[in-house]
N, CA, C and O atoms as a DFTB+ gen file, in Angstrom:
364 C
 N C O
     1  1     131.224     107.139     147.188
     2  2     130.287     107.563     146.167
     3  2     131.089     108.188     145.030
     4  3     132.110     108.856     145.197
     5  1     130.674     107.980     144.170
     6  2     131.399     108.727     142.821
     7  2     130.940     110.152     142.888
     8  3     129.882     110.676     143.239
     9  1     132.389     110.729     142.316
    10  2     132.273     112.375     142.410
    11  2     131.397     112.501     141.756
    12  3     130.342     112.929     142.224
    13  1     131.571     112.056     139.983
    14  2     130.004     112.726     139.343
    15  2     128.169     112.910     139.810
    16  3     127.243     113.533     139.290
    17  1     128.288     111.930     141.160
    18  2     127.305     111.547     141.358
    19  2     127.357     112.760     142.603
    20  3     126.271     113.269     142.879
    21  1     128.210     113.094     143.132
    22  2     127.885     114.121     144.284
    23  2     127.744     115.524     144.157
    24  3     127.258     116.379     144.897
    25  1     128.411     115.565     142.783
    26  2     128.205     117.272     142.020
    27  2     126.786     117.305     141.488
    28  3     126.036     118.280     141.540
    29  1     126.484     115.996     140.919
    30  2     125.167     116.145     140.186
    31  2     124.060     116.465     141.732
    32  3     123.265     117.405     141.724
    33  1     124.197     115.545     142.924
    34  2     123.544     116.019     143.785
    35  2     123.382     117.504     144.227
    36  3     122.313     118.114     144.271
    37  1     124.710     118.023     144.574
    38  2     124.811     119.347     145.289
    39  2     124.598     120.087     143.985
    40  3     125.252     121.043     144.403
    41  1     124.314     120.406     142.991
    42  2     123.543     120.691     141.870
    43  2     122.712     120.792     142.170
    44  3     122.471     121.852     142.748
    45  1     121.550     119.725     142.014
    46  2     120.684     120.129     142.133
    47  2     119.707     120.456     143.465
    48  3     118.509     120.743     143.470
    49  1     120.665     120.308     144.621
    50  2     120.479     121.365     145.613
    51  2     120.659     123.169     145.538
    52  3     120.410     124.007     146.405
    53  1     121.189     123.335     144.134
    54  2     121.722     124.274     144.214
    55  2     122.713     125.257     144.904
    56  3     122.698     126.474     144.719
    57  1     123.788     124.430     145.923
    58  2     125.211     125.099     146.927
    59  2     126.172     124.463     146.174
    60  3     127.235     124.749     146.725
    61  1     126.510     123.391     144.726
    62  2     127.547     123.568     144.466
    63  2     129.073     124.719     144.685
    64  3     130.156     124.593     145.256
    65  1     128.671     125.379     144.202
    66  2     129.740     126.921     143.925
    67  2     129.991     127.460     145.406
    68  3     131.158     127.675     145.732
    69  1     129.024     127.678     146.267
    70  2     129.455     128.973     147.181
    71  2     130.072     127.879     148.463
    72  3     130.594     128.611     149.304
    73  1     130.186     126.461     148.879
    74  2     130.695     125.431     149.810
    75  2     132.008     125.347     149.837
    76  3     132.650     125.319     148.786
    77  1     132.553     125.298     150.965
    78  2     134.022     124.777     150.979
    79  2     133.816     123.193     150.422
    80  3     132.722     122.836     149.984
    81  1     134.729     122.475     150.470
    82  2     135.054     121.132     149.911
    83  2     134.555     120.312     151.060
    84  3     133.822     119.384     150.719
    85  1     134.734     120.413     152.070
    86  2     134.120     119.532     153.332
    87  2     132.589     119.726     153.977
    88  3     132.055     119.007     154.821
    89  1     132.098     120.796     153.389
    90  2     130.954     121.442     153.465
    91  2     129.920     120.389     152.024
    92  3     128.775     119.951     152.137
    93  1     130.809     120.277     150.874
    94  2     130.284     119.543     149.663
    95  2     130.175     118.090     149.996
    96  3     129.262     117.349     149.631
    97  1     131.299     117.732     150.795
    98  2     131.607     116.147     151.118
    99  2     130.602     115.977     151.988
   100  3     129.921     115.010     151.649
   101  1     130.043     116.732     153.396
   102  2     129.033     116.462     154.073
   103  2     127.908     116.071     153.582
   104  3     127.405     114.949     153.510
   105  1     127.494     117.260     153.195
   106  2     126.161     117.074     152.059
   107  2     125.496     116.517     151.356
   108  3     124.287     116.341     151.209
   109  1     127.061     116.011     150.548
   110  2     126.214     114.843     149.404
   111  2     126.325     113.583     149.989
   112  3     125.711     112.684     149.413
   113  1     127.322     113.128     151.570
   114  2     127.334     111.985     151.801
   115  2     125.879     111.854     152.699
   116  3     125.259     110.805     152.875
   117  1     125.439     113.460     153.311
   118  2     124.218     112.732     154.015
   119  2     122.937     112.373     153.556
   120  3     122.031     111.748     154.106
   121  1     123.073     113.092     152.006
   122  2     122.119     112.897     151.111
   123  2     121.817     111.572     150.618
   124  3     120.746     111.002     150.411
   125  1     123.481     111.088     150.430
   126  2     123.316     109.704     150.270
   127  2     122.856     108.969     151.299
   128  3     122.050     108.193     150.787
   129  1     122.903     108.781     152.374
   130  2     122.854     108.220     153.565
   131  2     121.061     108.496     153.915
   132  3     120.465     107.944     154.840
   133  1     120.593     109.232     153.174
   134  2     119.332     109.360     153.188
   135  2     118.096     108.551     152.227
   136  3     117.146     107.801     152.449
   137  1     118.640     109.097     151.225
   138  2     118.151     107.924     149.777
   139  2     117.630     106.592     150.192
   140  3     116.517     106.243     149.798
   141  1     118.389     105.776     151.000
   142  2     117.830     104.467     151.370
   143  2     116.549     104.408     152.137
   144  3     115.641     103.587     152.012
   145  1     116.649     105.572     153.074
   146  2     115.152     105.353     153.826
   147  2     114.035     105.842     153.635
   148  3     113.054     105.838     154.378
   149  1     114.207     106.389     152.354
   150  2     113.110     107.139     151.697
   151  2     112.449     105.866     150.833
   152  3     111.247     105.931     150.575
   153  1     113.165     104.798     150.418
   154  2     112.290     103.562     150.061
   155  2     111.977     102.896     151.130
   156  3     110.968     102.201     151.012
   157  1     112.660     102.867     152.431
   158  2     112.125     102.447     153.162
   159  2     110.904     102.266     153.847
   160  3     110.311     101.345     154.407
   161  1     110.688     103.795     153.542
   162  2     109.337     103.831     154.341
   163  2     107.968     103.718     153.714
   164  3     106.962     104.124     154.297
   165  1     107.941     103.095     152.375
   166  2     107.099     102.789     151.608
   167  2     106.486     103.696     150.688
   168  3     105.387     103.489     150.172
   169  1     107.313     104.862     150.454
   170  2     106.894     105.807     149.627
   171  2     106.561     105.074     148.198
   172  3     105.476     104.937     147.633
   173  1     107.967     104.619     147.784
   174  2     108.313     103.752     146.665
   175  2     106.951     102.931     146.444
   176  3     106.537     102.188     147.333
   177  1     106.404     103.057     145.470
   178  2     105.598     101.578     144.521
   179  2     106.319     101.568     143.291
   180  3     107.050     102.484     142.917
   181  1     106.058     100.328     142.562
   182  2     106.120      99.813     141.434
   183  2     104.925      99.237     140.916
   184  3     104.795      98.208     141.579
   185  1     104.222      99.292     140.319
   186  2     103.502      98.385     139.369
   187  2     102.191      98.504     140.271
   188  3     101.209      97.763     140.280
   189  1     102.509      99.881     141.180
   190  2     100.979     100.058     141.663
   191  2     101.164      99.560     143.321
   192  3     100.399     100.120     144.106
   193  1     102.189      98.484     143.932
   194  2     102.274      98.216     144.834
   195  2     103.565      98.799     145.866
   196  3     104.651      98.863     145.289
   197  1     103.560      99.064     146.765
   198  2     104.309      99.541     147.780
   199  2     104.943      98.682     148.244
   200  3     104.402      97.602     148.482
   201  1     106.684      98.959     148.595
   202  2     107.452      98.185     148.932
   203  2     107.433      97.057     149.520
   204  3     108.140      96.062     149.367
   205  1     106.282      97.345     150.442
   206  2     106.158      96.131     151.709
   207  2     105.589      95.015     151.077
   208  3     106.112      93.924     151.307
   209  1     104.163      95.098     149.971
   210  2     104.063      94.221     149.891
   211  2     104.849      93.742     148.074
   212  3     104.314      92.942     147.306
   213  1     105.928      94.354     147.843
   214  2     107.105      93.304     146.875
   215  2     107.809      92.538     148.076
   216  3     108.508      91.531     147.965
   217  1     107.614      92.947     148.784
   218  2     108.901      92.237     149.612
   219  2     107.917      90.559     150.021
   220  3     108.385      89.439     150.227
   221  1     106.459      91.022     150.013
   222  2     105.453      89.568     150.286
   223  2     105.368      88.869     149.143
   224  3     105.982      87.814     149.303
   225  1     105.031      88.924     148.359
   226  2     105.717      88.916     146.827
   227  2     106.630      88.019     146.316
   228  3     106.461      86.976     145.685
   229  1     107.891      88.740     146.787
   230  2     109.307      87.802     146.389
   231  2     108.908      86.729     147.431
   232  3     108.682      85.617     146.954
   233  1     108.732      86.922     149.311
   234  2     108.927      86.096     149.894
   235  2     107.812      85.078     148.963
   236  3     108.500      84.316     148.284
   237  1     106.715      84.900     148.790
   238  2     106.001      83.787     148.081
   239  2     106.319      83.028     147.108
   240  3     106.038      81.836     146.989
   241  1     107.183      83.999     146.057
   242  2     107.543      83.345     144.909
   243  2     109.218      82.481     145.518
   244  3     109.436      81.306     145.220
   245  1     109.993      83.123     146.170
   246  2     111.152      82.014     146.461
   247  2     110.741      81.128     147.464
   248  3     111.520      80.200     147.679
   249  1     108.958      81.207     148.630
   250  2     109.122      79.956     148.740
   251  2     108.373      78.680     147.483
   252  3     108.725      77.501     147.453
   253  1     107.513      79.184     146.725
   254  2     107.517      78.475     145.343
   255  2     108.383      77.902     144.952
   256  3     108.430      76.681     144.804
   257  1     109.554      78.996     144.624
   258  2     110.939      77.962     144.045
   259  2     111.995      76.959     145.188
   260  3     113.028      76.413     144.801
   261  1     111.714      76.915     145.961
   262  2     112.307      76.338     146.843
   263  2     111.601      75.012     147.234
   264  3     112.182      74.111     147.839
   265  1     109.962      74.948     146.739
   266  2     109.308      74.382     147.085
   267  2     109.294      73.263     145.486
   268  3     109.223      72.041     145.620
   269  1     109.337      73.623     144.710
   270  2     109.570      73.172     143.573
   271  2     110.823      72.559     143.103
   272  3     110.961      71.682     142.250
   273  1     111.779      73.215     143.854
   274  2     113.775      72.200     143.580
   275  2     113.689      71.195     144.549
   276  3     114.522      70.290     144.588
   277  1     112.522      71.295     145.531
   278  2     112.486      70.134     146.501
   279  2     112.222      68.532     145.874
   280  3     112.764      67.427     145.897
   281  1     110.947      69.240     145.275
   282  2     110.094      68.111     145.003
   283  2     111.004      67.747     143.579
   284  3     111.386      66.577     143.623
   285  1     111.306      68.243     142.718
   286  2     112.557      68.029     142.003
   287  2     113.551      66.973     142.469
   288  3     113.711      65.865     141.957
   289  1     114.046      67.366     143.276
   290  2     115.298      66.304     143.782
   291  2     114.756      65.557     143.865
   292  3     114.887      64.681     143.009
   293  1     113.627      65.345     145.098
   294  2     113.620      64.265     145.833
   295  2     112.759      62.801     144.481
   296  3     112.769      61.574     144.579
   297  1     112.280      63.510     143.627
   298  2     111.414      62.686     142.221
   299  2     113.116      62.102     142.130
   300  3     113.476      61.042     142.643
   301  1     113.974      62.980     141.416
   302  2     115.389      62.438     140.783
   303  2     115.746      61.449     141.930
   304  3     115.589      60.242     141.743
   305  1     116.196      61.901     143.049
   306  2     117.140      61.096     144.195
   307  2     116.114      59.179     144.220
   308  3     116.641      58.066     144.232
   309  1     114.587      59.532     144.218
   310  2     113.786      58.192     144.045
   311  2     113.587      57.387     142.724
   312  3     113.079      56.270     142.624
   313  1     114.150      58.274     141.602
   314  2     114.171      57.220     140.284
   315  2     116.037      56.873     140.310
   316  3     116.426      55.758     139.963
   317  1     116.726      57.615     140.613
   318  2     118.020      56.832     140.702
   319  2     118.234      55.934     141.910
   320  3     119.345      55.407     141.972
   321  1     117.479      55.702     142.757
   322  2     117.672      54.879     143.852
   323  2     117.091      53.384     143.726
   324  3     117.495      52.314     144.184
   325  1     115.614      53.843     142.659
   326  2     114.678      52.364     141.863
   327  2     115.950      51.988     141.628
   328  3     116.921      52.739     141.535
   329  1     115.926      50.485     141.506
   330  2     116.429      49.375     140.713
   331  2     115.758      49.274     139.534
   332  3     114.549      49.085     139.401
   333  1     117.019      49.476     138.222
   334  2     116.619      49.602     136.735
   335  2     115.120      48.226     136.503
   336  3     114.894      47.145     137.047
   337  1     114.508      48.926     135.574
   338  2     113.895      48.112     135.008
   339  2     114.603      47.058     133.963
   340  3     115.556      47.280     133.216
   341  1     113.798      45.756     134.146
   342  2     114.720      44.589     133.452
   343  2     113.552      44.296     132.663
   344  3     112.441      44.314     133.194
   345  1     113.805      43.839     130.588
   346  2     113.320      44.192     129.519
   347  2     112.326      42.603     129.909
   348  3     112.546      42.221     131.058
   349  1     111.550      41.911     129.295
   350  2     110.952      41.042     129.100
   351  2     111.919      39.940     128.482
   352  3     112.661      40.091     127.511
   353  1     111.744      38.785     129.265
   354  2     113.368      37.681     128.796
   355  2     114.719      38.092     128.987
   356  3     115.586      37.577     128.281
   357  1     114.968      38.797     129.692
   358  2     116.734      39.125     130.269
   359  2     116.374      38.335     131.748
   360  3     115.203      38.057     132.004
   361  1     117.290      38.057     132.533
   362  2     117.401      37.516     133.642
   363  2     117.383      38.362     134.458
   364  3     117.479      38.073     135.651
């Protein structure tokens, strides 16, 4: 973790100053080590919705796009596989 980022933590815990150095290193690493599961547990919304369902969300929209590069190819892979069209009077 970047130092600026662990002073700014133990800041605003307010024990910057009175901690030994390994006492500071604990702290802000378990703080960090905490941060992640605090979105975890669905506290976090955005846009009104709670984590769990962005995560239903993305899953829908990448299978959309996945569902869409399919049908993509497989249009391309069946017009390059046609035999060209031949003009009116060519052999």
């Amino acid at each position: 973790m970047a130092l600026g980022l662990k002073h700014a933590l133990l800041g605003a815990l307010g024990v910057s100053g009175r901690l030994s150095a390994q006492q500071r290193e604990d702290i802000s690493t378990s703080v960090a080590h905490t941060i992640p599961s605090i979105g975890a547990t669905g506290v976090t919304t955005v846009f009104g919705l709670p984590l769990s369902e962005w995560v239903a969300v993305a899953t829908l929209v990448f299978i959309a796009l996945q569902a869409g590069y399919l049908i993509w190819k497989w249009r391309r892979a069946a017009r390059c596989a046609a035999p060209p069209d031949t003009e009116a009077g060519e052999p």
